[in-house]
C-alpha positions as CSV (number, residue, x, y, z in Angstrom):
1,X,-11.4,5.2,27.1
2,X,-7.9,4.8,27.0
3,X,-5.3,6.7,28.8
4,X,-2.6,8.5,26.9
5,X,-0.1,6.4,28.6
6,X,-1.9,3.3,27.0
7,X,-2.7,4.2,24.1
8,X,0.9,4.9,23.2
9,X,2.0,1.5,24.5
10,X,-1.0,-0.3,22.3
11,X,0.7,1.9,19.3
12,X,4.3,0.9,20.2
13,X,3.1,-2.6,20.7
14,X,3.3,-4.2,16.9
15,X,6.7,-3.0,16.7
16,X,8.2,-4.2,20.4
17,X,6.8,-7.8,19.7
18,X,8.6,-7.9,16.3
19,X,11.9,-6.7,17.8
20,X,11.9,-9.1,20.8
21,X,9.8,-11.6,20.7
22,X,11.7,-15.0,21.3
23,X,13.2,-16.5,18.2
24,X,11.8,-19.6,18.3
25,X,8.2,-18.3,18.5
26,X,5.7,-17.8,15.8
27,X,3.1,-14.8,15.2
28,X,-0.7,-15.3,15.9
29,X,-3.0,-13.2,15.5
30,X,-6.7,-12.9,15.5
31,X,-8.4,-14.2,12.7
32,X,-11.4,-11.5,11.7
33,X,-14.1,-12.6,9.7
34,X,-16.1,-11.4,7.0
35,X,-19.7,-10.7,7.7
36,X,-20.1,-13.5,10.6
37,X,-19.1,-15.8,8.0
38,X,-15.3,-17.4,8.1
39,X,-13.5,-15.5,4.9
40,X,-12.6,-18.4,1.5
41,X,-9.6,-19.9,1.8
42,X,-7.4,-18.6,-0.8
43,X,-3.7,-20.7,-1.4
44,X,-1.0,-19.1,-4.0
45,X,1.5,-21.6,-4.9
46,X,3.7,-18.5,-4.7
47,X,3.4,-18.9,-1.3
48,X,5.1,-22.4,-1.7
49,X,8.0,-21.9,-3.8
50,X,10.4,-18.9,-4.5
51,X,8.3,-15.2,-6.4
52,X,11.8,-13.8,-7.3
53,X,12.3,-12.5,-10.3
54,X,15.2,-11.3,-12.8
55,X,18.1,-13.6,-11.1
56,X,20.8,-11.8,-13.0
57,X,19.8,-8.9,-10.7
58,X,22.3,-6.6,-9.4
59,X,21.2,-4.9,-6.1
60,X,18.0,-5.7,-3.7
61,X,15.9,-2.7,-3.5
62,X,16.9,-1.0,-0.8
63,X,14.8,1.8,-0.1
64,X,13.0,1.8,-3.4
65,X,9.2,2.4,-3.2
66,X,8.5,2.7,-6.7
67,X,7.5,-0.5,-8.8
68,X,8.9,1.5,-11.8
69,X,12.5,2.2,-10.5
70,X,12.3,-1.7,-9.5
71,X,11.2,-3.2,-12.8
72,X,11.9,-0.8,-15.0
73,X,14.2,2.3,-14.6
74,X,14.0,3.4,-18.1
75,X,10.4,3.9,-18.2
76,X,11.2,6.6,-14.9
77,X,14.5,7.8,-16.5
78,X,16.5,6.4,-13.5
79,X,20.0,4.9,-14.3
80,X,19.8,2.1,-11.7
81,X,21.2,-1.2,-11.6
82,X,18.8,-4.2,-12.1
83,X,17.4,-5.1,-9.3
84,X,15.8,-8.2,-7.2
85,X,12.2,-8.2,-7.5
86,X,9.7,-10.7,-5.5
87,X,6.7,-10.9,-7.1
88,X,3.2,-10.1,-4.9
89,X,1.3,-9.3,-8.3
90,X,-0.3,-12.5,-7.4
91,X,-2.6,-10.6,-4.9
92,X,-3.8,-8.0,-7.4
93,X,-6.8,-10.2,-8.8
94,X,-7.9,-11.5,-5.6
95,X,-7.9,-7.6,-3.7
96,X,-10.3,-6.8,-6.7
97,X,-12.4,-10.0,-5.4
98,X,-13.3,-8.2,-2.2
99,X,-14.7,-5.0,-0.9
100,X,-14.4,-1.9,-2.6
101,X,-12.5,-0.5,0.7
102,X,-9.5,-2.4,2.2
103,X,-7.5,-1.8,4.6
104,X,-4.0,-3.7,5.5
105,X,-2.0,-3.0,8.3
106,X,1.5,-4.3,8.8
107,X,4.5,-3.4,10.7
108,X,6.9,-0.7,8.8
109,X,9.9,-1.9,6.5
110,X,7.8,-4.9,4.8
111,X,7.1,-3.5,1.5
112,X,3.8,-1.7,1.7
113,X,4.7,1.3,0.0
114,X,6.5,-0.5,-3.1
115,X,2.9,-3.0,-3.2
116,X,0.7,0.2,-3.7
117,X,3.3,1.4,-6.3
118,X,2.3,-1.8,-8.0
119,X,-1.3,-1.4,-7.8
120,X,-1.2,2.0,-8.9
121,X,0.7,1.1,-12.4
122,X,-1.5,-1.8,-12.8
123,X,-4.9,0.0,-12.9
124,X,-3.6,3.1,-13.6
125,X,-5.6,4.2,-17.0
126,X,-2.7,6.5,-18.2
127,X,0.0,4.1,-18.4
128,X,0.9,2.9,-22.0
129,X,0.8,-0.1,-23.0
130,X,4.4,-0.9,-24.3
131,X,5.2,0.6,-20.6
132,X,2.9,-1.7,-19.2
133,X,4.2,-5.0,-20.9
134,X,7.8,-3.6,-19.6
135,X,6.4,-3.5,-16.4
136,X,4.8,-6.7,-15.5
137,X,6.3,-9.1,-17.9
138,X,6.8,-12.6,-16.3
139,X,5.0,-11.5,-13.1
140,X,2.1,-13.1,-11.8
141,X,-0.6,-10.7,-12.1
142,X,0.0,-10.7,-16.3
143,X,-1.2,-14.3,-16.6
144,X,-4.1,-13.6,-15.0
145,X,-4.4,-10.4,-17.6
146,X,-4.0,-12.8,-20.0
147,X,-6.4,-15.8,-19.1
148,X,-8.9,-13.0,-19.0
149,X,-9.1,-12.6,-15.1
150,X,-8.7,-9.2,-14.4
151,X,-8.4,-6.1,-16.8
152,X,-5.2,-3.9,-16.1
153,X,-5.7,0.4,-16.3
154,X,-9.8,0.4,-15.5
155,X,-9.3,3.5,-13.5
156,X,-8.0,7.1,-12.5
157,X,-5.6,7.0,-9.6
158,X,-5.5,9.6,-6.8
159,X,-2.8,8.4,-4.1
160,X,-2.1,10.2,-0.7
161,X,1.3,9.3,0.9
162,X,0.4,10.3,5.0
163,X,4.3,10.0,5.3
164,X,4.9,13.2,3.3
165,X,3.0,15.2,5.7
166,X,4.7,17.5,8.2
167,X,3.9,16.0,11.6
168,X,4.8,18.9,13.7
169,X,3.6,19.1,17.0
170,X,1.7,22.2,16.1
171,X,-1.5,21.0,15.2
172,X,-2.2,24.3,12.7
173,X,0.7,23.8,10.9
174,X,0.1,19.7,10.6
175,X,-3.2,20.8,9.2
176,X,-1.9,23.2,6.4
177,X,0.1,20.1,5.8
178,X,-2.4,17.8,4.8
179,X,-4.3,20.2,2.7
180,X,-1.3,21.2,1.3
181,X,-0.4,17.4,0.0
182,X,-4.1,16.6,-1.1
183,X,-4.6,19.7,-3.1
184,X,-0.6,18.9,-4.5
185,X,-2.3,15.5,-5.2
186,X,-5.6,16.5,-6.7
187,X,-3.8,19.0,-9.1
188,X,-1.3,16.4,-10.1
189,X,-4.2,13.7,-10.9
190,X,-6.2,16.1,-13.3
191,X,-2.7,17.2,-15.0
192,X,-2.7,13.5,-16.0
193,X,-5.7,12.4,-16.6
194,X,-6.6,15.9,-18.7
195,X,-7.1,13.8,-21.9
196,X,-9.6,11.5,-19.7
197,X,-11.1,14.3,-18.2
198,X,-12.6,16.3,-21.5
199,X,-9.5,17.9,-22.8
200,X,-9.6,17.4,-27.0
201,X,-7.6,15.1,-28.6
202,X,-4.2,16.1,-30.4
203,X,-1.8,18.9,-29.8
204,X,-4.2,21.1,-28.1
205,X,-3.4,23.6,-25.2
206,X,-3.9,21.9,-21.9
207,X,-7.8,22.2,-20.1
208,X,-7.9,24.9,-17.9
209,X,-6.9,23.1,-14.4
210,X,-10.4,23.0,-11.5
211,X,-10.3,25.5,-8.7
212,X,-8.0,24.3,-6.1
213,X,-9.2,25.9,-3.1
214,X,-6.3,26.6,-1.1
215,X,-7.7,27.0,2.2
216,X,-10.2,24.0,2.1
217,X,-9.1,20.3,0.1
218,X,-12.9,18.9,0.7
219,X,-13.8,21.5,-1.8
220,X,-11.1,20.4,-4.5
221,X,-11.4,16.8,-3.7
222,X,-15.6,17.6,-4.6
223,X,-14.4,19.8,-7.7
224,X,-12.4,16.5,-9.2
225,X,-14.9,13.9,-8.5
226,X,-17.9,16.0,-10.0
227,X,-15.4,16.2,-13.0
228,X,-14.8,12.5,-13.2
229,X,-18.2,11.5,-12.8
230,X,-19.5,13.8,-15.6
231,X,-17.0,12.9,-18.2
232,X,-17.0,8.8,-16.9
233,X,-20.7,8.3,-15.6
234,X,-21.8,6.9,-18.8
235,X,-19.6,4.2,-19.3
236,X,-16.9,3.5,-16.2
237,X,-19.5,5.5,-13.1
238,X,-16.6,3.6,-10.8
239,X,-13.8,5.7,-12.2
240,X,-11.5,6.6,-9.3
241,X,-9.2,4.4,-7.4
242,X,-7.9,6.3,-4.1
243,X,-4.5,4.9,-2.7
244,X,-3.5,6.1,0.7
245,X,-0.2,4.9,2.1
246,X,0.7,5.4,5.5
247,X,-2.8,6.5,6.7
248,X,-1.6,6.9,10.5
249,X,1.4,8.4,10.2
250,X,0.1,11.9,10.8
251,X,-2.5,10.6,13.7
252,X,-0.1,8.8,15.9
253,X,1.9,11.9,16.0
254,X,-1.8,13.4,18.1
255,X,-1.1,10.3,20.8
256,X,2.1,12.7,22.0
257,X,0.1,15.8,22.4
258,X,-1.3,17.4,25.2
259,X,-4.9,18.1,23.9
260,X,-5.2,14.7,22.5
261,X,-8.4,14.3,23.7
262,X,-10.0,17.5,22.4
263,X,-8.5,16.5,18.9
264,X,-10.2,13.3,19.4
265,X,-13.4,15.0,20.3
266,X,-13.2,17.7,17.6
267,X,-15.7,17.1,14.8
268,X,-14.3,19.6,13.0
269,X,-10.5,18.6,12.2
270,X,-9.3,18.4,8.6
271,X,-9.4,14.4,8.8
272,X,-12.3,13.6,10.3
273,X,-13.9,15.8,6.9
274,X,-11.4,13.8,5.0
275,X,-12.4,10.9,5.6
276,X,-16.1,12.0,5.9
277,X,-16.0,13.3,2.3
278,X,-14.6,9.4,1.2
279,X,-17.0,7.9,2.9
280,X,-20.0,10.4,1.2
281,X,-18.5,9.8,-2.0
282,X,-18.6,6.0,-1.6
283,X,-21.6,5.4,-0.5
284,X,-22.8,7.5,-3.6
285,X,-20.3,5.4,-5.3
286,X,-18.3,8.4,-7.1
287,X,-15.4,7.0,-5.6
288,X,-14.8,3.3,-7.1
289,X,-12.3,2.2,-4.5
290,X,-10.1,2.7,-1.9
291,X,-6.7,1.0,-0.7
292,X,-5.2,2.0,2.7
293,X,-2.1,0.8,4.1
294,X,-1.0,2.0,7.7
295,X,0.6,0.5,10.8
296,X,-2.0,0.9,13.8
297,X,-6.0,1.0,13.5
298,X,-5.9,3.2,16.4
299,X,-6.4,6.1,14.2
300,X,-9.0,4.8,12.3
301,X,-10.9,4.8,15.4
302,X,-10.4,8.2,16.8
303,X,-9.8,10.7,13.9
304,X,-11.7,9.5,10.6
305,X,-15.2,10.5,11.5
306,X,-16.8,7.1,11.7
307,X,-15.3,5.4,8.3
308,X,-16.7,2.0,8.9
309,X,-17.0,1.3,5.5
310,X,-13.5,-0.8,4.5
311,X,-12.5,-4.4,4.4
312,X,-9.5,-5.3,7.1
313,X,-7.6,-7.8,5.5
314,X,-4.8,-7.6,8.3
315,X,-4.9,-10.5,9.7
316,X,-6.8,-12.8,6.9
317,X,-5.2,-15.6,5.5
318,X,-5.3,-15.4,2.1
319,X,-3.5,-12.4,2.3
320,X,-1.1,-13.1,5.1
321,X,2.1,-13.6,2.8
322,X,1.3,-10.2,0.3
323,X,3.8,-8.1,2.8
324,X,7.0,-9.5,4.0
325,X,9.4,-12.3,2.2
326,X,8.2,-16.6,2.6
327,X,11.0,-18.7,3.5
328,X,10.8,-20.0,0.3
329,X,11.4,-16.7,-1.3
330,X,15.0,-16.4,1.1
331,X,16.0,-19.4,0.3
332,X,15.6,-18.9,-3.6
333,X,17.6,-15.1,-3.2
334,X,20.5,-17.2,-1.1
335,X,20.9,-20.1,-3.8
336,X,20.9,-16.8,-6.1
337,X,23.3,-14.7,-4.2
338,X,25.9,-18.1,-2.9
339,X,25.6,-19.1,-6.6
340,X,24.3,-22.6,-4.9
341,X,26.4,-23.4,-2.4
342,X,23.4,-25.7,-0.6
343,X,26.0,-26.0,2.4
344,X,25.9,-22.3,3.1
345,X,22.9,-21.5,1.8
346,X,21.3,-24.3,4.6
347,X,23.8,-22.3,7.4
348,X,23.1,-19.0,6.5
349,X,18.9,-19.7,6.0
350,X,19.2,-20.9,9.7
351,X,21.0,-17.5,10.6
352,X,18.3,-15.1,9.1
353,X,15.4,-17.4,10.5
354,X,16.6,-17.1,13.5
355,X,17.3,-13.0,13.7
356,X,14.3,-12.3,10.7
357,X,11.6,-14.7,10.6
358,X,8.8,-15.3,13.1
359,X,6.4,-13.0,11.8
360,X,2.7,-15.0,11.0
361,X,-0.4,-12.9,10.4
362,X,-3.3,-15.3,10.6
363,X,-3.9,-17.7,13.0
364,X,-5.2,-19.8,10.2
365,X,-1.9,-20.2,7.9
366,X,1.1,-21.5,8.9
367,X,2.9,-19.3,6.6
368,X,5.6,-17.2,8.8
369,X,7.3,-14.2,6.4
370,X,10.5,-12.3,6.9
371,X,11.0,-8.7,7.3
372,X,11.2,-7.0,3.8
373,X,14.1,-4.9,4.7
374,X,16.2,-6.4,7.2
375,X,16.1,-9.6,4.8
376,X,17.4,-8.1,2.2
377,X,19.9,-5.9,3.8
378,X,21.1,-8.9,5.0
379,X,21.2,-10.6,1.9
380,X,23.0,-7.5,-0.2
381,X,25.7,-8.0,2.5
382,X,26.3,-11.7,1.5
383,X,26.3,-10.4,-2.4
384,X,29.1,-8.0,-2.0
């Protein structure tokens, strides 16, 4: 087993080769793959040319982890400048392709968050349709809607955000935390999906809301499936889509504490059962899917009670350019921002290279992506 000592340097790793790794050097990683069998080959020509979108744009997105505020502020009633958008809809139709569990790992600041906003509008069953269509017009992901590929809002969304969680060092208090947010989260689903979950149609008072247990989550997480699959089993039995963002966040924090190892061994803690009552529920298939974005799969190991059941598309390379910006997509937002000045578009394309670029995911594409954030902060400097 690990020591503490190591297993905080194998955490801190990821982020100390981004940050100063030579600049002339590329990424490799190991190439996993699927089932002893080397994963399809899957090429977007929006790897190949520019994915931005709305050129008129105002502002890069700095910050922003909702697709909404991005594409659309008036659907969240946000005044906001238009904003740059790079499209990675393209991915959408090819992650429903795959497992029903995947997990992607990435280094932090390359967009995860805002992609699992996108995924959540897309198949999110509640959203309207003129909403919708303000959404996703002239991305990707609608031509495939409609050639007939995939079918947008075919489920109920339940998304975790690990981030939000107070990481104290006091375990108790990290605990009541967690069940805090996933009982916030399981009341907010049912709110929304009330008219999906057996409340009558019209201007009826709302369905009486499940027991949330406040001292046990498993229980109200149990409560909301057993609801989904009685109203859904007939038709859609797959009905619930669970998004969790940031699925370390809270478990790295245990690498600093004393009793690390008794967490680790503890059987008992809040996400080991967690992650035990996904899993159940999977395997059962009450749970249609499950999308998990984190930084480390350190955690995945130690404190999720055996959840062997996902996907890890880390390192694949069909999926190696879905974080992070292309070259191609840099070098579209400079002609943009230097109105197509190729002289200093070429100079200052050599500049961010050389401080941005490097990063490659798969050993098998030659595809090296920029950091989201750093790109673009760059890049809003030039536009001012």
């Amino acid at each position: 087993m690990l020591s503490a000592s190591s297993r905080i340097s194998t955490t801190a790793l990821w982020h100390s080769r981004a940050r100063h790794a030579p600049t002339t050097s590329r990424f490799t990683w190991t190439h996993s793959t699927r089932n002893g069998a080397t994963a399809p080959r899957f090429h977007l020509a929006t790897q190949e040319k520019g994915t931005l979108l709305n050129k008129s744009f105002q502002k890069f997105p700095l910050g922003e982890v909702s697709f909404a505020s991005v594409r659309a502020p008036s659907i969240t009633a946000v005044s906001a400048p238009s904003f740059a958008y790079f499209d990675r809809t393209a991915f959408i139709a090819p992650l429903m392709e795959i497992q029903r569990v995947v997990r992607a790992l990435r280094p932090k600041r390359f967009g995860k968050s805002l992609f699992l906003s996108t995924l959540k509008l897309f198949h999110d069953c509640a959203l309207p349709e003129d909403d919708f269509l303000k959404l996703f017009q002239d991305t990707a992901v609608m031509k495939a809607v409609e050639a007939g590929k995939i079918k947008r809002g075919q489920y109920l969304i339940l998304d975790l955000d690990f981030s939000k969680i107070d990481r104290s060092q006091n375990v108790t208090q990290m605990e009541a935390s967690i069940r805090n947010h996933v009982n916030d989260k399981i009341r907010s689903c049912w709110e929304k999906y009330e008219s999906h979950l057996g409340a009558p149609a019209g201007p009826t008072p709302a369905i009486p809301l499940p027991d949330i247990d406040a001292t046990n989550c498993i229980r109200s997480l149990d409560r909301l499936i057993k609801r989904v699959e009685k109203q859904w089993s007939r038709e859609k039995p797959f009905a619930l889509f669970i998004l969790i963002d940031e699925y370390d966040a809270v478990s790295n924090e245990f690498l600093n504490l004393p009793e690390y190892d008794k967490l680790r061994s503890n059987q008992m803690s809040l996400l080991k059962a967690l992650y035990g009552a996904f899993k159940s529920s999977l395997d059962d298939k009450k749970i249609a899917r499950m999308f998990i974005t984190g930084v480390t799969p350190l955690s995945m190991a130690d404190h999720t009670s055996g959840f062997n059941v996902y996907q890890d598309i880390t390192f694949d390379e069909e999926f190696s350019a879905m974080f992070g910006l292309t070259e191609a997509d840099v070098r579209q937002a400079l002609q943009t921002v230097l109105a197509g000045d190729n002289r200093r578009v070429t100079e200052e394309l050599e500049k961010m290279t050389a401080m941005y670029n490097g990063y490659r995911f798969s050993a098998n594409s030659d595809i090296t992506v920029f950091n989201t954030t750093t790109a673009m902060e760059y890049l809003q400097a030039l536009k001012k």
